[in-house]
Legacy VTK file of the C-alpha trace (Angstrom):
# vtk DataFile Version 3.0
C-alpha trace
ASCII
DATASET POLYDATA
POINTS 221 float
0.000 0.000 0.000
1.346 3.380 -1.231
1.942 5.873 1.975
-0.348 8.914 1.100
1.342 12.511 2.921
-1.242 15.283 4.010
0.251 18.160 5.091
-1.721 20.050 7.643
-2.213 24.109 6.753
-2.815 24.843 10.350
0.983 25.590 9.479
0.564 27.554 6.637
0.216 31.228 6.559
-3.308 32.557 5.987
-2.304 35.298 4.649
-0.743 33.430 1.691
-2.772 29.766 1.744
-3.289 29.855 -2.117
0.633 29.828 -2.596
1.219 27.991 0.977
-1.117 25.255 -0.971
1.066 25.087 -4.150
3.962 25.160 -2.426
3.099 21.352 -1.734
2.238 20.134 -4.712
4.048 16.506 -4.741
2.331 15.695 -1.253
-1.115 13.394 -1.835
-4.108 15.701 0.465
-4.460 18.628 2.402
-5.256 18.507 5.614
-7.857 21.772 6.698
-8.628 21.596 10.142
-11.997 23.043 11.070
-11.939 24.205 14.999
-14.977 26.187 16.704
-13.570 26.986 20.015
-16.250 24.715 21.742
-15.187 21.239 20.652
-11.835 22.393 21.148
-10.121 25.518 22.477
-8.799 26.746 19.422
-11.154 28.561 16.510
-9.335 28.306 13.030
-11.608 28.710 9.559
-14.956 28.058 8.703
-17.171 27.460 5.836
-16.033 30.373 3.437
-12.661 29.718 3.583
-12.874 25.903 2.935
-15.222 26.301 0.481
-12.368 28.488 -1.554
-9.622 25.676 -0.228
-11.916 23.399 -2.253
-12.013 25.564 -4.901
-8.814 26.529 -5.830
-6.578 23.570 -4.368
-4.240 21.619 -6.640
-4.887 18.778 -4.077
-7.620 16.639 -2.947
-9.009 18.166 0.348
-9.042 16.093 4.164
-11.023 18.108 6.144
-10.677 17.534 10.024
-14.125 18.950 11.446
-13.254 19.553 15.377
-16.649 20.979 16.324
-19.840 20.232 17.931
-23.179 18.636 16.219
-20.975 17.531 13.255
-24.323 15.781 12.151
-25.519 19.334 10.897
-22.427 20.795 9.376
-20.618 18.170 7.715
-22.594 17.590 4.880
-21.987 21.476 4.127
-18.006 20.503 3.716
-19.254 17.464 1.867
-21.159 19.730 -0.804
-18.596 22.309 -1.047
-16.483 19.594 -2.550
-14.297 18.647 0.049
-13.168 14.592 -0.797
-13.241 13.311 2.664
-14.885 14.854 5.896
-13.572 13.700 8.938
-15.535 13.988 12.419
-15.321 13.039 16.371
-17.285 10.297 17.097
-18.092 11.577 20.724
-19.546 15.037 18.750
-22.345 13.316 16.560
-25.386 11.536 18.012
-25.492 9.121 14.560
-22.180 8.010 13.069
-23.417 5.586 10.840
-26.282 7.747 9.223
-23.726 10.520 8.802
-20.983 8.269 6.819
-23.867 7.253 4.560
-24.956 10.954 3.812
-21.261 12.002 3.323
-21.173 8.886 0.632
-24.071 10.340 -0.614
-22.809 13.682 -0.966
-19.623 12.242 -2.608
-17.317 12.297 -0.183
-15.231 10.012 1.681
-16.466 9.216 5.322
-13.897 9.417 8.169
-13.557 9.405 12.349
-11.302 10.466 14.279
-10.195 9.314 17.807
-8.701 10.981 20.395
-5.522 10.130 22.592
-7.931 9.093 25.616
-10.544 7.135 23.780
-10.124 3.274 23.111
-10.645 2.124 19.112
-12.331 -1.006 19.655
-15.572 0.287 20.651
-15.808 1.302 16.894
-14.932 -2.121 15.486
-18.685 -3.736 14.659
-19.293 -0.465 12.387
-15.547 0.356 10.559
-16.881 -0.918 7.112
-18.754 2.364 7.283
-15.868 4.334 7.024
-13.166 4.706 4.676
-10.452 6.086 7.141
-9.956 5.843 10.539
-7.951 9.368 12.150
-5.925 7.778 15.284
-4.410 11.614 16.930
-1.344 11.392 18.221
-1.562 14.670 19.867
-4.425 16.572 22.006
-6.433 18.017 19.568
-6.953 21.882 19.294
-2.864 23.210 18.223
-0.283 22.284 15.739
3.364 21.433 16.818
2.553 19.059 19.734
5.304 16.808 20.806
3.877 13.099 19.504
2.738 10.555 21.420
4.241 7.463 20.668
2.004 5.401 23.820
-0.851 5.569 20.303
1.432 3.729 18.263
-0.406 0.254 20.370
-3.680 1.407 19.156
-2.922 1.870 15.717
-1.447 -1.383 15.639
-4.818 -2.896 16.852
-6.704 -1.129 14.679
-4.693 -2.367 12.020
-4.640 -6.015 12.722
-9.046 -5.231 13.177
-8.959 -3.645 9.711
-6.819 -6.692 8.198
-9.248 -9.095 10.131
-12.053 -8.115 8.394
-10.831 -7.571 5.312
-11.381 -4.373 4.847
-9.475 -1.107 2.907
-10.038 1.356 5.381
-6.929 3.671 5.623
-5.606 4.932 9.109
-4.530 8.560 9.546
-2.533 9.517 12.076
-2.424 12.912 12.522
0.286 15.200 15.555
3.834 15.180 15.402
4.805 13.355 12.571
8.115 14.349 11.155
10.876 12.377 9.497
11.749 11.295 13.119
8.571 10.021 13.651
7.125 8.572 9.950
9.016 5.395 10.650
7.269 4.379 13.800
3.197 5.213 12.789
4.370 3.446 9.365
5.038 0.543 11.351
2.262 0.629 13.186
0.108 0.320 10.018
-0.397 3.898 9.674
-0.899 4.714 5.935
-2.025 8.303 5.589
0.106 10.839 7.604
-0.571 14.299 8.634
2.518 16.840 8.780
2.157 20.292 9.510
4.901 21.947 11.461
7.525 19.724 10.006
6.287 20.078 6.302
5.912 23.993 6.847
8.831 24.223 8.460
11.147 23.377 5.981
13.014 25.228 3.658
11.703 23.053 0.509
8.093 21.699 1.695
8.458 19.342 -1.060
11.391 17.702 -0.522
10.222 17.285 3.034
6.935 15.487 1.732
9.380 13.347 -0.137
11.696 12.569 2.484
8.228 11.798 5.367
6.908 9.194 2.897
10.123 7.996 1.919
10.740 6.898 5.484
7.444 5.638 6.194
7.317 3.584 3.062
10.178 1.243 4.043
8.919 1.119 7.291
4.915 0.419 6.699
3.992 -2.908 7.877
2.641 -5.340 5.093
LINES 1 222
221 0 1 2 3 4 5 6 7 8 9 10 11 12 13 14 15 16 17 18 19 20 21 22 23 24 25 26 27 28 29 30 31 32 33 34 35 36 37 38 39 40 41 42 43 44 45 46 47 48 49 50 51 52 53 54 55 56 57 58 59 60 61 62 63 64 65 66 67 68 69 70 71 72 73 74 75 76 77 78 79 80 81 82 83 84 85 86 87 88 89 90 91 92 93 94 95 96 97 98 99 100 101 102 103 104 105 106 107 108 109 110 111 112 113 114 115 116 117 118 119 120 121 122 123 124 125 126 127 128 129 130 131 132 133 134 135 136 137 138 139 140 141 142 143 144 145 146 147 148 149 150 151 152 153 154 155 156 157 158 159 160 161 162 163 164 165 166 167 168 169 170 171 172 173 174 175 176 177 178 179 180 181 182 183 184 185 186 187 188 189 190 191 192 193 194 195 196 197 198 199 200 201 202 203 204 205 206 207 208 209 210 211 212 213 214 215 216 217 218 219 220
Protein backbone atom coordinates (compact mmCIF):
# COMPACT_ATOMS: atom_id res chain seq x y z
CA UNK A 1 0.00 0.00 0.00
CA UNK A 2 1.35 3.38 -1.23
CA UNK A 3 1.94 5.87 1.97
CA UNK A 4 -0.35 8.91 1.10
CA UNK A 5 1.34 12.51 2.92
CA UNK A 6 -1.24 15.28 4.01
CA UNK A 7 0.25 18.16 5.09
CA UNK A 8 -1.72 20.05 7.64
CA UNK A 9 -2.21 24.11 6.75
CA UNK A 10 -2.82 24.84 10.35
CA UNK A 11 0.98 25.59 9.48
CA UNK A 12 0.56 27.55 6.64
CA UNK A 13 0.22 31.23 6.56
CA UNK A 14 -3.31 32.56 5.99
CA UNK A 15 -2.30 35.30 4.65
CA UNK A 16 -0.74 33.43 1.69
CA UNK A 17 -2.77 29.77 1.74
CA UNK A 18 -3.29 29.85 -2.12
CA UNK A 19 0.63 29.83 -2.60
CA UNK A 20 1.22 27.99 0.98
CA UNK A 21 -1.12 25.25 -0.97
CA UNK A 22 1.07 25.09 -4.15
CA UNK A 23 3.96 25.16 -2.43
CA UNK A 24 3.10 21.35 -1.73
CA UNK A 25 2.24 20.13 -4.71
CA UNK A 26 4.05 16.51 -4.74
CA UNK A 27 2.33 15.70 -1.25
CA UNK A 28 -1.11 13.39 -1.84
CA UNK A 29 -4.11 15.70 0.46
CA UNK A 30 -4.46 18.63 2.40
CA UNK A 31 -5.26 18.51 5.61
CA UNK A 32 -7.86 21.77 6.70
CA UNK A 33 -8.63 21.60 10.14
CA UNK A 34 -12.00 23.04 11.07
CA UNK A 35 -11.94 24.20 15.00
CA UNK A 36 -14.98 26.19 16.70
CA UNK A 37 -13.57 26.99 20.02
CA UNK A 38 -16.25 24.72 21.74
CA UNK A 39 -15.19 21.24 20.65
CA UNK A 40 -11.84 22.39 21.15
CA UNK A 41 -10.12 25.52 22.48
CA UNK A 42 -8.80 26.75 19.42
CA UNK A 43 -11.15 28.56 16.51
CA UNK A 44 -9.33 28.31 13.03
CA UNK A 45 -11.61 28.71 9.56
CA UNK A 46 -14.96 28.06 8.70
CA UNK A 47 -17.17 27.46 5.84
CA UNK A 48 -16.03 30.37 3.44
CA UNK A 49 -12.66 29.72 3.58
CA UNK A 50 -12.87 25.90 2.94
CA UNK A 51 -15.22 26.30 0.48
CA UNK A 52 -12.37 28.49 -1.55
CA UNK A 53 -9.62 25.68 -0.23
CA UNK A 54 -11.92 23.40 -2.25
CA UNK A 55 -12.01 25.56 -4.90
CA UNK A 56 -8.81 26.53 -5.83
CA UNK A 57 -6.58 23.57 -4.37
CA UNK A 58 -4.24 21.62 -6.64
CA UNK A 59 -4.89 18.78 -4.08
CA UNK A 60 -7.62 16.64 -2.95
CA UNK A 61 -9.01 18.17 0.35
CA UNK A 62 -9.04 16.09 4.16
CA UNK A 63 -11.02 18.11 6.14
CA UNK A 64 -10.68 17.53 10.02
CA UNK A 65 -14.13 18.95 11.45
CA UNK A 66 -13.25 19.55 15.38
CA UNK A 67 -16.65 20.98 16.32
CA UNK A 68 -19.84 20.23 17.93
CA UNK A 69 -23.18 18.64 16.22
CA UNK A 70 -20.98 17.53 13.25
CA UNK A 71 -24.32 15.78 12.15
CA UNK A 72 -25.52 19.33 10.90
CA UNK A 73 -22.43 20.80 9.38
CA UNK A 74 -20.62 18.17 7.71
CA UNK A 75 -22.59 17.59 4.88
CA UNK A 76 -21.99 21.48 4.13
CA UNK A 77 -18.01 20.50 3.72
CA UNK A 78 -19.25 17.46 1.87
CA UNK A 79 -21.16 19.73 -0.80
CA UNK A 80 -18.60 22.31 -1.05
CA UNK A 81 -16.48 19.59 -2.55
CA UNK A 82 -14.30 18.65 0.05
CA UNK A 83 -13.17 14.59 -0.80
CA UNK A 84 -13.24 13.31 2.66
CA UNK A 85 -14.88 14.85 5.90
CA UNK A 86 -13.57 13.70 8.94
CA UNK A 87 -15.53 13.99 12.42
CA UNK A 88 -15.32 13.04 16.37
CA UNK A 89 -17.28 10.30 17.10
CA UNK A 90 -18.09 11.58 20.72
CA UNK A 91 -19.55 15.04 18.75
CA UNK A 92 -22.35 13.32 16.56
CA UNK A 93 -25.39 11.54 18.01
CA UNK A 94 -25.49 9.12 14.56
CA UNK A 95 -22.18 8.01 13.07
CA UNK A 96 -23.42 5.59 10.84
CA UNK A 97 -26.28 7.75 9.22
CA UNK A 98 -23.73 10.52 8.80
CA UNK A 99 -20.98 8.27 6.82
CA UNK A 100 -23.87 7.25 4.56
CA UNK A 101 -24.96 10.95 3.81
CA UNK A 102 -21.26 12.00 3.32
CA UNK A 103 -21.17 8.89 0.63
CA UNK A 104 -24.07 10.34 -0.61
CA UNK A 105 -22.81 13.68 -0.97
CA UNK A 106 -19.62 12.24 -2.61
CA UNK A 107 -17.32 12.30 -0.18
CA UNK A 108 -15.23 10.01 1.68
CA UNK A 109 -16.47 9.22 5.32
CA UNK A 110 -13.90 9.42 8.17
CA UNK A 111 -13.56 9.41 12.35
CA UNK A 112 -11.30 10.47 14.28
CA UNK A 113 -10.20 9.31 17.81
CA UNK A 114 -8.70 10.98 20.39
CA UNK A 115 -5.52 10.13 22.59
CA UNK A 116 -7.93 9.09 25.62
CA UNK A 117 -10.54 7.14 23.78
CA UNK A 118 -10.12 3.27 23.11
CA UNK A 119 -10.64 2.12 19.11
CA UNK A 120 -12.33 -1.01 19.65
CA UNK A 121 -15.57 0.29 20.65
CA UNK A 122 -15.81 1.30 16.89
CA UNK A 123 -14.93 -2.12 15.49
CA UNK A 124 -18.69 -3.74 14.66
CA UNK A 125 -19.29 -0.46 12.39
CA UNK A 126 -15.55 0.36 10.56
CA UNK A 127 -16.88 -0.92 7.11
CA UNK A 128 -18.75 2.36 7.28
CA UNK A 129 -15.87 4.33 7.02
CA UNK A 130 -13.17 4.71 4.68
CA UNK A 131 -10.45 6.09 7.14
CA UNK A 132 -9.96 5.84 10.54
CA UNK A 133 -7.95 9.37 12.15
CA UNK A 134 -5.92 7.78 15.28
CA UNK A 135 -4.41 11.61 16.93
CA UNK A 136 -1.34 11.39 18.22
CA UNK A 137 -1.56 14.67 19.87
CA UNK A 138 -4.42 16.57 22.01
CA UNK A 139 -6.43 18.02 19.57
CA UNK A 140 -6.95 21.88 19.29
CA UNK A 141 -2.86 23.21 18.22
CA UNK A 142 -0.28 22.28 15.74
CA UNK A 143 3.36 21.43 16.82
CA UNK A 144 2.55 19.06 19.73
CA UNK A 145 5.30 16.81 20.81
CA UNK A 146 3.88 13.10 19.50
CA UNK A 147 2.74 10.56 21.42
CA UNK A 148 4.24 7.46 20.67
CA UNK A 149 2.00 5.40 23.82
CA UNK A 150 -0.85 5.57 20.30
CA UNK A 151 1.43 3.73 18.26
CA UNK A 152 -0.41 0.25 20.37
CA UNK A 153 -3.68 1.41 19.16
CA UNK A 154 -2.92 1.87 15.72
CA UNK A 155 -1.45 -1.38 15.64
CA UNK A 156 -4.82 -2.90 16.85
CA UNK A 157 -6.70 -1.13 14.68
CA UNK A 158 -4.69 -2.37 12.02
CA UNK A 159 -4.64 -6.01 12.72
CA UNK A 160 -9.05 -5.23 13.18
CA UNK A 161 -8.96 -3.65 9.71
CA UNK A 162 -6.82 -6.69 8.20
CA UNK A 163 -9.25 -9.09 10.13
CA UNK A 164 -12.05 -8.11 8.39
CA UNK A 165 -10.83 -7.57 5.31
CA UNK A 166 -11.38 -4.37 4.85
CA UNK A 167 -9.47 -1.11 2.91
CA UNK A 168 -10.04 1.36 5.38
CA UNK A 169 -6.93 3.67 5.62
CA UNK A 170 -5.61 4.93 9.11
CA UNK A 171 -4.53 8.56 9.55
CA UNK A 172 -2.53 9.52 12.08
CA UNK A 173 -2.42 12.91 12.52
CA UNK A 174 0.29 15.20 15.56
CA UNK A 175 3.83 15.18 15.40
CA UNK A 176 4.80 13.35 12.57
CA UNK A 177 8.12 14.35 11.16
CA UNK A 178 10.88 12.38 9.50
CA UNK A 179 11.75 11.29 13.12
CA UNK A 180 8.57 10.02 13.65
CA UNK A 181 7.12 8.57 9.95
CA UNK A 182 9.02 5.40 10.65
CA UNK A 183 7.27 4.38 13.80
CA UNK A 184 3.20 5.21 12.79
CA UNK A 185 4.37 3.45 9.36
CA UNK A 186 5.04 0.54 11.35
CA UNK A 187 2.26 0.63 13.19
CA UNK A 188 0.11 0.32 10.02
CA UNK A 189 -0.40 3.90 9.67
CA UNK A 190 -0.90 4.71 5.94
CA UNK A 191 -2.02 8.30 5.59
CA UNK A 192 0.11 10.84 7.60
CA UNK A 193 -0.57 14.30 8.63
CA UNK A 194 2.52 16.84 8.78
CA UNK A 195 2.16 20.29 9.51
CA UNK A 196 4.90 21.95 11.46
CA UNK A 197 7.53 19.72 10.01
CA UNK A 198 6.29 20.08 6.30
CA UNK A 199 5.91 23.99 6.85
CA UNK A 200 8.83 24.22 8.46
CA UNK A 201 11.15 23.38 5.98
CA UNK A 202 13.01 25.23 3.66
CA UNK A 203 11.70 23.05 0.51
CA UNK A 204 8.09 21.70 1.69
CA UNK A 205 8.46 19.34 -1.06
CA UNK A 206 11.39 17.70 -0.52
CA UNK A 207 10.22 17.29 3.03
CA UNK A 208 6.94 15.49 1.73
CA UNK A 209 9.38 13.35 -0.14
CA UNK A 210 11.70 12.57 2.48
CA UNK A 211 8.23 11.80 5.37
CA UNK A 212 6.91 9.19 2.90
CA UNK A 213 10.12 8.00 1.92
CA UNK A 214 10.74 6.90 5.48
CA UNK A 215 7.44 5.64 6.19
CA UNK A 216 7.32 3.58 3.06
CA UNK A 217 10.18 1.24 4.04
CA UNK A 218 8.92 1.12 7.29
CA UNK A 219 4.91 0.42 6.70
CA UNK A 220 3.99 -2.91 7.88
CA UNK A 221 2.64 -5.34 5.09
Amino acid sequence: MTIQIAPSILSADFANLERDLNAISDADLVHVDVMDYHFVPNLTIGEPVVKRICEVSPLPTDIHLMIEDPDRWAPHYAEMGANSVTFHMEATHAPVRLARQLHELGSKACFAVRPAEPVEPIFDILGEFDMILIMTVEPGFGGQKFLDNQLAKTRRLRDEITRQGLSTHIEVDGGVSPTTAHLVAQAGADVLVAGSAVYGAENPNQRINEIRDLAEKAYKN
